[in-house]
Structure formats: C-alpha cells, structure tokens
N, CA, C and O atoms as a GROMACS GRO file, in nm:
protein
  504
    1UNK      N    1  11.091   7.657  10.584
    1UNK     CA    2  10.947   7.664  10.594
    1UNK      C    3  10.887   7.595  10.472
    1UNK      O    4  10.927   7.627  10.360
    2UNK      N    5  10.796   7.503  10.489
    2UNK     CA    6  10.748   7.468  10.377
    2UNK      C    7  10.575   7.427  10.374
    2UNK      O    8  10.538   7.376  10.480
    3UNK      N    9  10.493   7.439  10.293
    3UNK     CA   10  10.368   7.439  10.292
    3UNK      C   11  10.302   7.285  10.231
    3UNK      O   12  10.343   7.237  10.125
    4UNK      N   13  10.224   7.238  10.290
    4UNK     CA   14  10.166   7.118  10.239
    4UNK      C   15  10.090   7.129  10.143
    4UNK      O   16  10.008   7.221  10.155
    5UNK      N   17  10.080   7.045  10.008
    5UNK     CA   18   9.962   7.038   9.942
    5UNK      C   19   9.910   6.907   9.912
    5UNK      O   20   9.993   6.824   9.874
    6UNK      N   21   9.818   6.880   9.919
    6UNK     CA   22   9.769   6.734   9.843
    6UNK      C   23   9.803   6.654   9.706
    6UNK      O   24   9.748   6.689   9.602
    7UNK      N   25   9.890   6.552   9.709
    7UNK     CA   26   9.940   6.453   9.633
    7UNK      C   27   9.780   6.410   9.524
    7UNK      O   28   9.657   6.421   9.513
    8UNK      N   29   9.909   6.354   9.463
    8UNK     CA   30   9.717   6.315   9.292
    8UNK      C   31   9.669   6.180   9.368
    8UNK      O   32   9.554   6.136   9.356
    9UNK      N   33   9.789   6.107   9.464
    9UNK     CA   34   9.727   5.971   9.525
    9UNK      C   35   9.636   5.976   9.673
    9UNK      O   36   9.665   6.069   9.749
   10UNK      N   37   9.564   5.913   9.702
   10UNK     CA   38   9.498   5.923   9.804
   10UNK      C   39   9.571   5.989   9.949
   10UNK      O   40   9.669   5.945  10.010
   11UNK      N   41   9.517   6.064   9.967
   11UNK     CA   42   9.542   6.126  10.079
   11UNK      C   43   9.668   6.152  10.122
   11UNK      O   44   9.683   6.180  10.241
   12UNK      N   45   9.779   6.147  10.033
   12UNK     CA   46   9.951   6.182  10.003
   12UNK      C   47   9.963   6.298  10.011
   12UNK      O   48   9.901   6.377   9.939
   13UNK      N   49  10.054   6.334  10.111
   13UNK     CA   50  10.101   6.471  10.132
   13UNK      C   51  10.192   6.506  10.050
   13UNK      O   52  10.260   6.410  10.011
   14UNK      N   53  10.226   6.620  10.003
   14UNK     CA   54  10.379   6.646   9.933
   14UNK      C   55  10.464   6.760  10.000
   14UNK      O   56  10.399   6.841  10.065
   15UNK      N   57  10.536   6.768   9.996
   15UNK     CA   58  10.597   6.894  10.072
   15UNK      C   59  10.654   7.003   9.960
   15UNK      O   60  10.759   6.977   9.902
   16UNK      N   61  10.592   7.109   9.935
   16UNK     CA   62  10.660   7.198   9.846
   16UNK      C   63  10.705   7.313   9.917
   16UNK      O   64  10.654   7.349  10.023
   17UNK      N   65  10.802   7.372   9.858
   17UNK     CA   66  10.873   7.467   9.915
   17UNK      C   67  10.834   7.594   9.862
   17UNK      O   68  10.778   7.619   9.755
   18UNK      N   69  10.879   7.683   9.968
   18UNK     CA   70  10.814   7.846   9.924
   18UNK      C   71  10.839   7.880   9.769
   18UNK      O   72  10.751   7.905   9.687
   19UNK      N   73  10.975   7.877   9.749
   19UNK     CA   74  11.025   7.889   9.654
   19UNK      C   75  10.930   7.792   9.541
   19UNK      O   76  10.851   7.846   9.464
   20UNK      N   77  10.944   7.694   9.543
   20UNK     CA   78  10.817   7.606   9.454
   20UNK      C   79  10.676   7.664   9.436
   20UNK      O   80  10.607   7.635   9.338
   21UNK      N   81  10.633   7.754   9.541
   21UNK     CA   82  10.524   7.798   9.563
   21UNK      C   83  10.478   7.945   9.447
   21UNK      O   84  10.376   7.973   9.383
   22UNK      N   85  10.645   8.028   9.471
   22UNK     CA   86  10.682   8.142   9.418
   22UNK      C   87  10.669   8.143   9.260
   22UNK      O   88  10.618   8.228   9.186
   23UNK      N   89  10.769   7.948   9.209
   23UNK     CA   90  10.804   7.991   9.052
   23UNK      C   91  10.682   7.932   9.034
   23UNK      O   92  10.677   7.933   8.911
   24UNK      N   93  10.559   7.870   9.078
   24UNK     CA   94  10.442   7.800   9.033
   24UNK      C   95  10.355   7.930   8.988
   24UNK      O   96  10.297   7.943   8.880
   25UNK      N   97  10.362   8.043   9.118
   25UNK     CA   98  10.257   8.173   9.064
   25UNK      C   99  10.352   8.202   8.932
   25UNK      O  100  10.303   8.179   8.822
   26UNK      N  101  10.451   8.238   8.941
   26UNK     CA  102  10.491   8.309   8.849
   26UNK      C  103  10.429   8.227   8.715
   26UNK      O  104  10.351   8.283   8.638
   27UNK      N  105  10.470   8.094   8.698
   27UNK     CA  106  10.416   8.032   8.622
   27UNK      C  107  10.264   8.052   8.588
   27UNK      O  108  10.235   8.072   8.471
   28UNK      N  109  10.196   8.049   8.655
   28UNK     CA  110  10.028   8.138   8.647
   28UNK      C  111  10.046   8.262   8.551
   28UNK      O  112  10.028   8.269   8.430
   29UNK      N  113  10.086   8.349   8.636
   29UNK     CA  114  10.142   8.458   8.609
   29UNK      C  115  10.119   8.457   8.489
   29UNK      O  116  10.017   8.493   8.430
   30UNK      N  117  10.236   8.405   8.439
   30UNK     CA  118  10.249   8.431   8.287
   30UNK      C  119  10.198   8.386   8.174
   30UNK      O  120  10.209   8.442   8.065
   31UNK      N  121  10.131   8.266   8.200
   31UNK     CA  122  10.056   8.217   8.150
   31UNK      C  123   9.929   8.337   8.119
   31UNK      O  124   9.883   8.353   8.006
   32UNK      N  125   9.898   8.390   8.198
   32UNK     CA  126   9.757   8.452   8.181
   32UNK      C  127   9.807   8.612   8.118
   32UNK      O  128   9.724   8.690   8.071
   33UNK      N  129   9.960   8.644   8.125
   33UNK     CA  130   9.981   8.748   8.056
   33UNK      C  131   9.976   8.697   7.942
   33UNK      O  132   9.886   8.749   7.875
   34UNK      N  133  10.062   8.573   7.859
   34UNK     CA  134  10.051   8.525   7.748
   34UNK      C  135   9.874   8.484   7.682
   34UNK      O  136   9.823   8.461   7.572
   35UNK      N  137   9.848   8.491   7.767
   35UNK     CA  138   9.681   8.467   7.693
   35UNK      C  139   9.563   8.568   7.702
   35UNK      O  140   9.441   8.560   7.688
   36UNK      N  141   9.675   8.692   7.740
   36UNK     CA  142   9.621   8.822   7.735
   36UNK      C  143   9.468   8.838   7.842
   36UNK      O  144   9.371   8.911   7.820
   37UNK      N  145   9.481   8.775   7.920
   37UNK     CA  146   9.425   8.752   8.036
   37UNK      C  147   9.399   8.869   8.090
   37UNK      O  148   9.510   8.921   8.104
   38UNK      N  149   9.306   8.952   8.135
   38UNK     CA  150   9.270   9.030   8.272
   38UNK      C  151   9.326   9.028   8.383
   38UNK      O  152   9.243   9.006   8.471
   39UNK      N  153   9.448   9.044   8.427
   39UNK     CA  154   9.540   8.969   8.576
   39UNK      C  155   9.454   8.999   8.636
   39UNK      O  156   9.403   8.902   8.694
   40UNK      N  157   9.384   9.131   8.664
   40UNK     CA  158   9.302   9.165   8.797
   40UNK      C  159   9.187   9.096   8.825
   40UNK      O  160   9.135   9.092   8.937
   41UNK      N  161   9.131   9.021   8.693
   41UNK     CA  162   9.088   8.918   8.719
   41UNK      C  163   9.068   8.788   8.809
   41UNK      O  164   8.977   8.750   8.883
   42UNK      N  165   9.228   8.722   8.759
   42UNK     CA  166   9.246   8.643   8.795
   42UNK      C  167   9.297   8.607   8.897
   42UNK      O  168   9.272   8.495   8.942
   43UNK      N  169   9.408   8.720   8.980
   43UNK     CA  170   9.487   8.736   9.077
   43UNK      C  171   9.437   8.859   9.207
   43UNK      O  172   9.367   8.952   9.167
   44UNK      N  173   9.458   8.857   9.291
   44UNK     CA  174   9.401   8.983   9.386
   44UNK      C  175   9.525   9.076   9.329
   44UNK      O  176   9.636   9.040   9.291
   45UNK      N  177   9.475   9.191   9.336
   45UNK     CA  178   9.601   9.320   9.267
   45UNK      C  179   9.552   9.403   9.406
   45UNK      O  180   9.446   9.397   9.469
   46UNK      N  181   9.651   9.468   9.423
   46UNK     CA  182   9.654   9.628   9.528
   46UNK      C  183   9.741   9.715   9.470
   46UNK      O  184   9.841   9.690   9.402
   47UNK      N  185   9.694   9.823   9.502
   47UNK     CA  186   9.755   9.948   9.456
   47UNK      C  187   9.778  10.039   9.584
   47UNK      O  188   9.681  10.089   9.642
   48UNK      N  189   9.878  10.053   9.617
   48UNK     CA  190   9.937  10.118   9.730
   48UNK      C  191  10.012  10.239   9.674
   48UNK      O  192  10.062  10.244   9.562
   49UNK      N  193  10.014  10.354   9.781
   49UNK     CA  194  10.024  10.500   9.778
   49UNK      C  195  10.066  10.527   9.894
   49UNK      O  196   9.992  10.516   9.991
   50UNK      N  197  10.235  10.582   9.906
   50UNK     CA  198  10.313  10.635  10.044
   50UNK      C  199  10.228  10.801  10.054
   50UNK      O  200  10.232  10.876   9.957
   51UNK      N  201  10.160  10.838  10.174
   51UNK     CA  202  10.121  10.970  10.175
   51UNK      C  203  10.216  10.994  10.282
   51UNK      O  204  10.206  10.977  10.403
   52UNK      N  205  10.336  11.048  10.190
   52UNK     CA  206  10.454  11.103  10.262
   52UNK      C  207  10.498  11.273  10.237
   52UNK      O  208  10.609  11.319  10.266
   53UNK      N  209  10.395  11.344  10.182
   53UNK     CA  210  10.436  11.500  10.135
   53UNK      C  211  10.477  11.533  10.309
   53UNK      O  212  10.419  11.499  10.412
   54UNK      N  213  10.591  11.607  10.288
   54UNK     CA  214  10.659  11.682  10.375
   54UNK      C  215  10.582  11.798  10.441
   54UNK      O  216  10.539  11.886  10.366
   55UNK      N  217  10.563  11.805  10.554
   55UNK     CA  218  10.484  11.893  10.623
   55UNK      C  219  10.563  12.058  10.615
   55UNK      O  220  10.680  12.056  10.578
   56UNK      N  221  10.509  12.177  10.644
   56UNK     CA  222  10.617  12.288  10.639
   56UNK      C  223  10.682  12.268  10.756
   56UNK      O  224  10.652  12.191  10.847
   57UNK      N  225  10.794  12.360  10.747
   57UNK     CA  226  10.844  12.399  10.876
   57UNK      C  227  10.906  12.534  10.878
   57UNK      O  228  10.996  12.584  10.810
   58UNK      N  229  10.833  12.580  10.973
   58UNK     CA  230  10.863  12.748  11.010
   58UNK      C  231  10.961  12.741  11.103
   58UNK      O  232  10.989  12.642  11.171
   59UNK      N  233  11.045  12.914  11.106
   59UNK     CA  234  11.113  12.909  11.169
   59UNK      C  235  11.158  12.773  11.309
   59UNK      O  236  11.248  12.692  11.329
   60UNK      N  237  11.015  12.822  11.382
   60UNK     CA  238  11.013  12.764  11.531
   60UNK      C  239  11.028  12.583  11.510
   60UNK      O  240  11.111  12.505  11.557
   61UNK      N  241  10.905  12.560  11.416
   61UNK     CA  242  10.969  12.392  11.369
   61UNK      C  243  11.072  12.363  11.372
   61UNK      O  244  11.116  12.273  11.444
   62UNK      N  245  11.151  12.445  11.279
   62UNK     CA  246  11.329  12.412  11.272
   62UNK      C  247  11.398  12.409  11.347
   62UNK      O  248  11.485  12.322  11.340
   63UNK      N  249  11.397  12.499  11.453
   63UNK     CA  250  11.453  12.518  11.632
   63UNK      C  251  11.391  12.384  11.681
   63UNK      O  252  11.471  12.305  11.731
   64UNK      N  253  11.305  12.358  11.676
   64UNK     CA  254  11.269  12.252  11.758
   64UNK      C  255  11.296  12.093  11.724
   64UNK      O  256  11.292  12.000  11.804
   65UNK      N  257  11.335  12.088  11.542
   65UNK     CA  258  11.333  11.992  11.552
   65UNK      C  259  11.527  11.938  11.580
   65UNK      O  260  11.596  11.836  11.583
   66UNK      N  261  11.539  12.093  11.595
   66UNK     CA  262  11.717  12.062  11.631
   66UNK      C  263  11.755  12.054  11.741
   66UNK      O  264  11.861  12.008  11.782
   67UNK      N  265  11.681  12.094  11.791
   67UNK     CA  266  11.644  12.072  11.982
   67UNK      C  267  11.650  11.916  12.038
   67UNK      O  268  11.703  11.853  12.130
   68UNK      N  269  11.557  11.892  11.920
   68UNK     CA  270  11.510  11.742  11.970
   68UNK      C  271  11.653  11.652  11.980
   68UNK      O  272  11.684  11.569  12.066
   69UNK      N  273  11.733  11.699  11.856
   69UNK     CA  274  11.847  11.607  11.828
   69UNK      C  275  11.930  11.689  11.966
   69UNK      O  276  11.989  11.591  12.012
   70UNK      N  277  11.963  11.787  12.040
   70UNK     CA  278  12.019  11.850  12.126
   70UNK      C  279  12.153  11.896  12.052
   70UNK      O  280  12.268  11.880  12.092
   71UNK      N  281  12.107  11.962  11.928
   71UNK     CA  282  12.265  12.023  11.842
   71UNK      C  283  12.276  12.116  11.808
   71UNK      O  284  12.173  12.184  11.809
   72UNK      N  285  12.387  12.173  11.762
   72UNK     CA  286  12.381  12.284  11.757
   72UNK      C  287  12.373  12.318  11.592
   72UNK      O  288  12.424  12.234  11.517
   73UNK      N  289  12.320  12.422  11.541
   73UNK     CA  290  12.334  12.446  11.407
   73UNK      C  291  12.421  12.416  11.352
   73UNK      O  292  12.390  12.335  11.265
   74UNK      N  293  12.537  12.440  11.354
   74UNK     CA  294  12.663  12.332  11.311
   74UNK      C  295  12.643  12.189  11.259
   74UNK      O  296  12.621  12.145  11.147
   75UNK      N  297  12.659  12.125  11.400
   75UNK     CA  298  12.619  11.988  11.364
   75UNK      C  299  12.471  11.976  11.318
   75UNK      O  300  12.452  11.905  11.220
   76UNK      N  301  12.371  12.033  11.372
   76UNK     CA  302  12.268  12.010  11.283
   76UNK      C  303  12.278  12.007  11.131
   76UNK      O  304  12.238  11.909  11.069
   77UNK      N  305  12.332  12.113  11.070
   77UNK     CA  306  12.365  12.133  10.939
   77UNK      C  307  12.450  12.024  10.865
   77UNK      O  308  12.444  12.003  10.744
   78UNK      N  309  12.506  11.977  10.926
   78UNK     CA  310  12.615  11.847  10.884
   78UNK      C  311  12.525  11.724  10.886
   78UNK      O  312  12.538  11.637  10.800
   79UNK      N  313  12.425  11.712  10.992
   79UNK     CA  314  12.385  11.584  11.003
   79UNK      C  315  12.263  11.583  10.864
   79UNK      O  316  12.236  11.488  10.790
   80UNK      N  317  12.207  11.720  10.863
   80UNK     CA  318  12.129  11.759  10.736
   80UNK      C  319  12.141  11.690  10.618
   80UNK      O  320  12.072  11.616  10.548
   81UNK      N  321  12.309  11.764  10.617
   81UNK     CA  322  12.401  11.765  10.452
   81UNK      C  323  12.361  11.878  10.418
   81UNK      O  324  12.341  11.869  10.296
   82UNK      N  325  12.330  12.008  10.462
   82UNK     CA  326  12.303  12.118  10.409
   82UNK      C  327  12.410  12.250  10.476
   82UNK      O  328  12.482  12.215  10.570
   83UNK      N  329  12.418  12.353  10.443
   83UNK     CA  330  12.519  12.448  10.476
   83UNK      C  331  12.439  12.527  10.657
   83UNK      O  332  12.320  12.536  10.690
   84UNK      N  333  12.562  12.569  10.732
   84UNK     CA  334  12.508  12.635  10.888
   84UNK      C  335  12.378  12.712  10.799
   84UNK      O  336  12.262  12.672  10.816
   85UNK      N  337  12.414  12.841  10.688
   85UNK     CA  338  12.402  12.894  10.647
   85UNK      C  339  12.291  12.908  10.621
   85UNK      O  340  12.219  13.001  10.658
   86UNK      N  341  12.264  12.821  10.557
   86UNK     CA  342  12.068  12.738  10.550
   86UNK      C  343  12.009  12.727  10.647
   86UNK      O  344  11.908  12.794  10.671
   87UNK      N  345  12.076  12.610  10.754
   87UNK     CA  346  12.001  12.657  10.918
   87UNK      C  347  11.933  12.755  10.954
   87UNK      O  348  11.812  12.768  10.973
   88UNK      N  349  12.028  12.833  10.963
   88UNK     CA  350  12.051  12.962  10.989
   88UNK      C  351  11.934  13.068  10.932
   88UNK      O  352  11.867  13.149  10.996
   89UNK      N  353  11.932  13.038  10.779
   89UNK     CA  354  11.823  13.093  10.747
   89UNK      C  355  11.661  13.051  10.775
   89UNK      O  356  11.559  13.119  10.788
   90UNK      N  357  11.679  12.951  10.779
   90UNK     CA  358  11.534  12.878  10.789
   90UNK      C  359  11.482  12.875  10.942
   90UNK      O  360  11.372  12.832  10.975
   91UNK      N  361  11.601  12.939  11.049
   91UNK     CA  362  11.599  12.980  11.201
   91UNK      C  363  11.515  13.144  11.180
   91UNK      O  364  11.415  13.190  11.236
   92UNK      N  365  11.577  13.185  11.106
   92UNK     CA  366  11.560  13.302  11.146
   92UNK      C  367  11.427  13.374  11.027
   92UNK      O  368  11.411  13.495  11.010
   93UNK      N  369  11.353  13.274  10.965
   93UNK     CA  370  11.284  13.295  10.887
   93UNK      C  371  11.282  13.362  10.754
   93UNK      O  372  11.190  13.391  10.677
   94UNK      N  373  11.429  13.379  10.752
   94UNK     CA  374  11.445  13.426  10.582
   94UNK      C  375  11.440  13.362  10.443
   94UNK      O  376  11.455  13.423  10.338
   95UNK      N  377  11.408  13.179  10.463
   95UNK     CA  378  11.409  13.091  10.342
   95UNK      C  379  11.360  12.952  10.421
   95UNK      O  380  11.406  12.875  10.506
   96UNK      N  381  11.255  12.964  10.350
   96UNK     CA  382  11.199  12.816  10.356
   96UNK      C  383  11.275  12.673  10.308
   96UNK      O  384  11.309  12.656  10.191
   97UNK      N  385  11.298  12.568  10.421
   97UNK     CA  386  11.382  12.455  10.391
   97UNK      C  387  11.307  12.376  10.256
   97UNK      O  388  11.190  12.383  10.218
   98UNK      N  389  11.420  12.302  10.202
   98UNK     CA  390  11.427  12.212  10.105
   98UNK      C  391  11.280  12.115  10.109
   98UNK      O  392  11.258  12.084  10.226
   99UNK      N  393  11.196  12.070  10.034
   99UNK     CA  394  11.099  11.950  10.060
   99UNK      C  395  11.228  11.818  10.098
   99UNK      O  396  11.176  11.752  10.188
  100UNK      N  397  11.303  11.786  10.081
  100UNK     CA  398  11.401  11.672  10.113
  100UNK      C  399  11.411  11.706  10.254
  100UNK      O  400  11.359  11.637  10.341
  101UNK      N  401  11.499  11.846  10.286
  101UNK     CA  402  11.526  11.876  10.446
  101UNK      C  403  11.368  11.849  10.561
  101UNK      O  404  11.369  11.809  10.677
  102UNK      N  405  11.234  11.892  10.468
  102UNK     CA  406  11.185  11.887  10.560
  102UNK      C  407  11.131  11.749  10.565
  102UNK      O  408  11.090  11.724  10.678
  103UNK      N  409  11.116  11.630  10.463
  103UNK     CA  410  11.053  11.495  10.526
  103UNK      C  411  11.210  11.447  10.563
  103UNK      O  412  11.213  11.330  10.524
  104UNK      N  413  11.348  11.482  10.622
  104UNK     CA  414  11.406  11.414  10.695
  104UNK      C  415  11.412  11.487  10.836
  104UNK      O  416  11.478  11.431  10.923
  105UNK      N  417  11.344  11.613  10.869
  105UNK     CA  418  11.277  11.658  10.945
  105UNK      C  419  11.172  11.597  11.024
  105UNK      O  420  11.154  11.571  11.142
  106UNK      N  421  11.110  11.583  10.914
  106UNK     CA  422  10.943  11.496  10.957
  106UNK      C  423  10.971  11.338  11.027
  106UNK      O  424  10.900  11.283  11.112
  107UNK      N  425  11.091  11.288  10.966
  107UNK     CA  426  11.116  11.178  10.988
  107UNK      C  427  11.193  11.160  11.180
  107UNK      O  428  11.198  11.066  11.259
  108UNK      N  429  11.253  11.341  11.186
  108UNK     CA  430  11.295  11.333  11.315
  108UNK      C  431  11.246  11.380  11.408
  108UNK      O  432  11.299  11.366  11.518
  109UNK      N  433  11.095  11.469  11.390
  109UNK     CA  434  10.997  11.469  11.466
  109UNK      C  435  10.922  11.337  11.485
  109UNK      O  436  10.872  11.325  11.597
  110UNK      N  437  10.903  11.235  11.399
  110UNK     CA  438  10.817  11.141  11.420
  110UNK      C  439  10.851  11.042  11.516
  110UNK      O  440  10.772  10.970  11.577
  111UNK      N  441  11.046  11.045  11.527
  111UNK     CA  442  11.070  10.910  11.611
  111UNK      C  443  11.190  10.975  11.649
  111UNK      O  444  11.279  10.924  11.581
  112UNK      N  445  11.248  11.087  11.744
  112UNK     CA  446  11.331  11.184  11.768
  112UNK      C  447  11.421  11.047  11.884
  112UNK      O  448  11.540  11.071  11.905
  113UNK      N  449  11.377  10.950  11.934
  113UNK     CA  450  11.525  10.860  12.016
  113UNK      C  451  11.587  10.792  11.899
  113UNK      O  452  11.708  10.779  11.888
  114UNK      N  453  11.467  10.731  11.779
  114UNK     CA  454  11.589  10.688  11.680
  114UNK      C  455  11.723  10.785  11.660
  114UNK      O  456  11.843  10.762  11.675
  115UNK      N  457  11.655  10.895  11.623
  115UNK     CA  458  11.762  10.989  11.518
  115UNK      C  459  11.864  11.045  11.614
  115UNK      O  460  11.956  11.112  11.567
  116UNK      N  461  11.855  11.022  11.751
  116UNK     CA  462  11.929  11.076  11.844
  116UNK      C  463  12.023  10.917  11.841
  116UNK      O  464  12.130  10.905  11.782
  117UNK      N  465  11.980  10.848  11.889
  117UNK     CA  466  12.078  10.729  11.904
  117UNK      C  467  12.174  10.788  11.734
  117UNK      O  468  12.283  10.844  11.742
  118UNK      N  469  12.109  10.762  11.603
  118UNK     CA  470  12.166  10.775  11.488
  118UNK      C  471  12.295  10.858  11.454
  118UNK      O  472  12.394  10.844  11.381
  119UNK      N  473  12.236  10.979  11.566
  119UNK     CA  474  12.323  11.078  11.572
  119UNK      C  475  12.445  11.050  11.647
  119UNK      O  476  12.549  11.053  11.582
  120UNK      N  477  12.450  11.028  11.750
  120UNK     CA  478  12.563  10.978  11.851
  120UNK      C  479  12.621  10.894  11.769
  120UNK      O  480  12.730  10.943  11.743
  121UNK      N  481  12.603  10.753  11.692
  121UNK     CA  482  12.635  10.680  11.631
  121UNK      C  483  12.724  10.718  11.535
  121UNK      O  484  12.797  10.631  11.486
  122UNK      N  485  12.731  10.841  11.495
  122UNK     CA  486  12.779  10.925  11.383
  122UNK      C  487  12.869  10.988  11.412
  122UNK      O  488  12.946  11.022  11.322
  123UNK      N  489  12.891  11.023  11.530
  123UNK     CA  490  13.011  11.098  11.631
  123UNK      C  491  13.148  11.017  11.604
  123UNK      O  492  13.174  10.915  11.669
  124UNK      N  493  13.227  11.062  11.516
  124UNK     CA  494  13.372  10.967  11.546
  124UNK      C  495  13.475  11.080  11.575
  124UNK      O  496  13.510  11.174  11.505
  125UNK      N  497  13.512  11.041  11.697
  125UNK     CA  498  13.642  11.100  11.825
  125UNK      C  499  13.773  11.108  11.674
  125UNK      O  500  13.781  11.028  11.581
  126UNK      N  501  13.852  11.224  11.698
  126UNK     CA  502  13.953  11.224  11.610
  126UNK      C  503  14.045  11.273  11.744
  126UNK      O  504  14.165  11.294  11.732
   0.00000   0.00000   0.00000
C-alpha cells in the first residue's frame, strides 16, 4: 500500500511508503518533543478508557452463565482455572466470585457461541 504525495517539481508524483509515512511523523514527533513543544498542540491526541468493571454475579448468574457453556461444575471450574469448590460456592451463595472470574464471565455472557466453540476446542480425547 502506498500513499501519493506531491514531488518539489511540477506536478511529479512520488510514491512513499507507509512505513516512510510512519518514520516522517515520528520525525515530527520528536522534533516538537525536543523543542518542548505542546504535542496536543500540534498533533490530534485521544485519550481512551476500557469501561470494563466486571458486573456482579449472584448465585443464579453463575448457574446460568454455566448453562450457557452446557457444563458441568467440574468442567466449568477447570475452564475457569478456579477450584469445583468455588463453583460450588458462588452456586450456592456462600462467596462471591473473583472480579477476574466475573469479567471472564461477563465475557461469556456477552458472546456465549464464541466461548462454547472455545470450549469444545479445549476438549482433548485421552
């Protein structure tokens, strides 16, 4: 892929490459750090923020979101990385799951054929 820019001679195309394109900002770049420059100034800046906090999950959440995968506490617990034991508790409402357990939770309520294909995928016959 490469982008056209205008040659210093009349109406001369040049062909520069992305990469040419890349070390030229950088070259900007630094230039304007070295001259103690304002970047936000000079460059568009964004500031991006994942709003990924883990939702709860009560008992019934937890049943359901093991449902979704069609497993049993066992393998649920394995596919986790956490003990039956924990399942188990967080089934039966005696301990609230991990913030980790629940955004890979969240992640298998949100798109439950990925994590099912994922799962099968994970199955090796001995």
């Amino acid at each position: 892929m490469t982008a056209r820019k205008k040659g210093p001679e009349k109406g001369l195309e040049l062909k520069t490459s992305i990469a040419e394109q890349i070390i030229e900002g950088l070259r900007e770049f630094t230039e304007a750090l070295e001259n103690e420059e304002v970047v936000s100034e000079r460059f568009t800046c964004r500031k991006f923020e994942l709003d990924i906090k883990p939702q709860s999950f009560d008992p019934e959440k937890v049943k359901e979101t093991r449902k979704l995968l069609r497993a049993s506490q066992t393998v649920f617990a394995l596919f986790l990385g956490v003990s039956v034991r924990a399942v188990r508790s967080w089934e039966q409402g005696r301990q609230e799951p991990s913030p980790i357990a629940c955004r890979f939770m969240d992640e298998i309520q949100r798109n439950p054929a990925y994590w099912r294909l994922r799962f099968r995928e994970s199955v090796v016959a001995k």
